[in-house]
N, C-alpha and C positions, 0 to 999 in steps of 0.2 A: 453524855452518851451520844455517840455518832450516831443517828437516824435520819430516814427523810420521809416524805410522805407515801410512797410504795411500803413503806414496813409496816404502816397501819393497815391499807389496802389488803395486804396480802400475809398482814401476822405474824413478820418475823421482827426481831431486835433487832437487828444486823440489818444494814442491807447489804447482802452476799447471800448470793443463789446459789444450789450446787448443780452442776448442772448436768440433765439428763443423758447416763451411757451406758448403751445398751451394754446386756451381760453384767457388766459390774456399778450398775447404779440400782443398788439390792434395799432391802429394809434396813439392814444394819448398817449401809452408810447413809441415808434419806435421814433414818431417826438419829443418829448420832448427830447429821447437821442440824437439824432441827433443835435438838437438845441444848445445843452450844449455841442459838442464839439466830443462827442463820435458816433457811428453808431449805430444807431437805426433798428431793426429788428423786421416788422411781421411776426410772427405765423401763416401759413395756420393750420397746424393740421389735423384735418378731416373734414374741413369748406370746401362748395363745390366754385366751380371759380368764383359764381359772388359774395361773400361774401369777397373774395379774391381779386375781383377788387375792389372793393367797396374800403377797408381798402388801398390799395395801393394808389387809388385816395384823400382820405383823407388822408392820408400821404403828400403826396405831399402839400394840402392844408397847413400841420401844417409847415412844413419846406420846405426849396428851397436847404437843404445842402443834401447828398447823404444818403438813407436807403437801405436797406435790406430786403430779404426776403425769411424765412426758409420753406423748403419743405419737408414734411413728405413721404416720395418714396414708405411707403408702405399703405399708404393712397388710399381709393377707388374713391378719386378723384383727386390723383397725375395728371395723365394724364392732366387733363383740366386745373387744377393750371397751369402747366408746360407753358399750351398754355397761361393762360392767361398773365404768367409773361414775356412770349417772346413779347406780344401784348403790354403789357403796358413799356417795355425796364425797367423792375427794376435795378438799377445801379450794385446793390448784390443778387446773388442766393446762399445763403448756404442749408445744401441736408443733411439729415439723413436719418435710417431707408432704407438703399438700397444702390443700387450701379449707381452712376450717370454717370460713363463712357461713355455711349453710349449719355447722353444727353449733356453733356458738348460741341461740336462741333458746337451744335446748338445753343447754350447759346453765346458762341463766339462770332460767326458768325453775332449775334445780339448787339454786343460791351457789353454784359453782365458780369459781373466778377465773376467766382464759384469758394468756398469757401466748400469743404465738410466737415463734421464732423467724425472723425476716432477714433477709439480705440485702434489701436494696429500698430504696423509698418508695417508689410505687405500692409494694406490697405493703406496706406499712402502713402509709394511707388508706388504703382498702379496707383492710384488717381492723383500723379504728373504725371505719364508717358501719363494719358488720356490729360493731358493741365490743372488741375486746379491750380489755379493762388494764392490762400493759401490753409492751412489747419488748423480747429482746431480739437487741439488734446484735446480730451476728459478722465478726469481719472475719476475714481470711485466715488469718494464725492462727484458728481455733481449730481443734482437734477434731477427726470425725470429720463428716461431710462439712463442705465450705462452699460460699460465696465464692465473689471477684472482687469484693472493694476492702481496700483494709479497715480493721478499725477504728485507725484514729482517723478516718475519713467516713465513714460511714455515722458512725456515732451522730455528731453534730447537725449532719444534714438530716437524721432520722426526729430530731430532739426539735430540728426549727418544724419539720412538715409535719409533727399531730402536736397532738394536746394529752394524751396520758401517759404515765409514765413509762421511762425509758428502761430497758436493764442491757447495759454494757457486757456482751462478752465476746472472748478472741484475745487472747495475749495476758489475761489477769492474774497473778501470783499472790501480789503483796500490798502492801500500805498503800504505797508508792504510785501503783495500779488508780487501787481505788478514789484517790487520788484525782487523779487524771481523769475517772471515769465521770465525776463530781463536776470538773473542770467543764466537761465537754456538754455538760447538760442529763446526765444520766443519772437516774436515784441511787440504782444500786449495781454490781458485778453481779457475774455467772462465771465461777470456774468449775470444769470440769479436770482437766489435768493435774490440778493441785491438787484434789481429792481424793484422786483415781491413788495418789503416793501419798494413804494415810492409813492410818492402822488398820482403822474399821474398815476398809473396802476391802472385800471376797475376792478382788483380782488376783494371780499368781506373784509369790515375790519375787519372779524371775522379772516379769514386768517392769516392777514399780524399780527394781534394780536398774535394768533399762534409763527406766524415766528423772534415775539420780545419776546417771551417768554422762545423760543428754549435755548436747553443747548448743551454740546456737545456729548452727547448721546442721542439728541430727535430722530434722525432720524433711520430708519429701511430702509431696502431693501427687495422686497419682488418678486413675482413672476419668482423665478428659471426653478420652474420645467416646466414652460410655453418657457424656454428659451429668454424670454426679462425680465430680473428683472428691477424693478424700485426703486428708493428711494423718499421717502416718511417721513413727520413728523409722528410719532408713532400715533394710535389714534384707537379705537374699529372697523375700518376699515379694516387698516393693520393687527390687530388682527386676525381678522376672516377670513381673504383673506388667512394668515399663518398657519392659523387650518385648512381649507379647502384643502390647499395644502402639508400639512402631514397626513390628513387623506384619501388620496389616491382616492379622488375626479378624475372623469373625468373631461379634458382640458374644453369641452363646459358649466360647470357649473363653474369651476372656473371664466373662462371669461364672462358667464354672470352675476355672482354677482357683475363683477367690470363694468358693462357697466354703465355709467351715472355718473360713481363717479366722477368724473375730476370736471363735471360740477355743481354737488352736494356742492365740498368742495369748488372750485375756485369762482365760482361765486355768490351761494346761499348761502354758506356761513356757510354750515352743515360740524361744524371742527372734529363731532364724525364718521359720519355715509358715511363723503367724504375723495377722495384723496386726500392727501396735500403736492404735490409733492413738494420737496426742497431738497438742498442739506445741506450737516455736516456745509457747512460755516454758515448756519442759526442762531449757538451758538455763531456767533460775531456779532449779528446783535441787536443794541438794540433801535432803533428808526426808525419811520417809517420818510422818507426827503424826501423833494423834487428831480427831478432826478438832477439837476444843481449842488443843493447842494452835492449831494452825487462823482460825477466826480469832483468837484474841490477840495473839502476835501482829496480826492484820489491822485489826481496829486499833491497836495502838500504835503502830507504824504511822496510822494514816491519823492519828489526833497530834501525835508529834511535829508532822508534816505541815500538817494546817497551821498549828501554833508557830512553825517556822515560817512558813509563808508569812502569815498576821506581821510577824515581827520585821518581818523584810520588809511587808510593807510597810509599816511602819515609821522605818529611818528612811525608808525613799519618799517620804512627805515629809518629813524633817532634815532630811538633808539638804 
């Protein structure tokens, strides 16, 4: 069985994260990953605490194996998340969007395991030195807010600067992936995208229809000059989010044309006029599976890999 030592750490078979997105990272996709072997992760997002327990507690209902639970830090209702997740002892806190140092002690303190999500080394080192217990490191092609460094660059440089373990995400679909992620010094993946296009997620099928259609130029990245850019599938959305912001719009009209859109594209299911946030990996993506199906495909993609590799190398010492 593929394992490394983050799957002890953090209780999953797998090492494959699902990873935390707002709106459509619900109970029933958390526990269905969970269930299949990987770590299953809700979404708070901008969802206020009791919305928050609610999904935690339905979480629990769907699985008895260990989930997760992402925290948006710059959320105007981080605060009360924070409390609820101490109250309800979630196994995993992974943290975006801010800096969780000052809360990590408490998290502890409560046998909770924090996982923040980073972009760059710096923070990474930081991050270790406050107590968190992994990191993923986040590159560019990842869907949703992004860095600047890609990551098959970021990766290795994040894997030589700490000592706990790594979680690889931005561009992970398949064996192949995980693979590479192994390669570079990383325990285990974080896909978000590939999940987002699986049975159990409550996202709209107009969506996930989207996200099997994708090529490898469907996605754009938009929102710079706001200082958080996102990437997103291309669509009269991004368009006009991108003319807005060359045509030297103030910051409070740009942000209000995007308010709603998340919920527009994710859940309603308006794939011109909403977000459609994903990442480049979306151009390998060409069926919408179940989430079991999609982890076990993975893990044996990437055992066959291995054993191919072995044997290569193999006959290049015997050659």
């Amino acid at each position: 069985m593929l394992s490394t030592p983050v799957c002890d750490r953090l209780g999953m078979q797998y090492p494959i994260v699902q990873g935390g997105m707002a709106w459509i990272a619900t109970a029933e996709l958390a526990g269905a990953v969970s269930n299949a072997g990987g770590l299953g992760v809700v979404a708070a997002g901008n969802a206020p605490p009791e919305w928050v327990q609610r999904e935690i507690r339905r979480t629990r209902e769907l699985t008895s194996r260990p989930f997760g639970l992402n925290i948006m830090l710059m959320s105007p209702f981080a605060a009360g998340v924070v409390e609820t997740a101490l109250a309800e002892r979630v196994p995993v806190v992974f943290t975006g969007a801010g800096n969780p140092g000052p809360l990590i002690p408490r998290f502890k303190a409560a046998g909770i395991k924090v996982v923040p999500v980073v972009a760059s080394v710096s923070l990474a080192k930081r991050l270790e030195r406050s107590g968190a217990d992994a990191l993923v490191a986040e590159g560019m092609e990842s869907g949703g807010h992004i860095g600047e460094i890609t990551t098959t660059v970021l990766i290795p440089q994040i894997v030589d600067a700490v000592n706990i373990p790594v979680i690889a995400a931005g561009g992970f679909a398949d064996g192949r992936g995980l693979v590479a992620a192994l390669a570079y010094g990383a325990q285990a993946i974080q896909m978000g995208t590939r999940f987002a296009a699986s049975v159990e997620c409550i996202a709209h099928p107009n969506y996930k229809q989207r996200i099997v259609q994708a090529r490898d130029r469907s996605t754009v990245a938009t929102g710079h000059s706001l200082g958080h850019p996102v990437r997103a599938l291309e669509n009269s959305f991004t368009r006009r989010f991108a003319e807005l912001e060359k045509s030297g719009c103030c910051r409070e009209e740009i942000e209000c044309y995007g308010m709603g859109s998340m919920r527009r594209g994710l859940i309603e299911g308006d794939v011109e006029n909403g977000s459609l946030m994903a990442g480049q990996v979306a151009g390998m993506i060409r069926e919408v599976l179940p989430v079991s199906t999609i982890i076990d495909s993975i893990i044996a993609e990437a055992e066959l890999v291995l054993k191919r590799l072995a044997a290569q190398a193999g006959s290049a010492v015997h050659a």
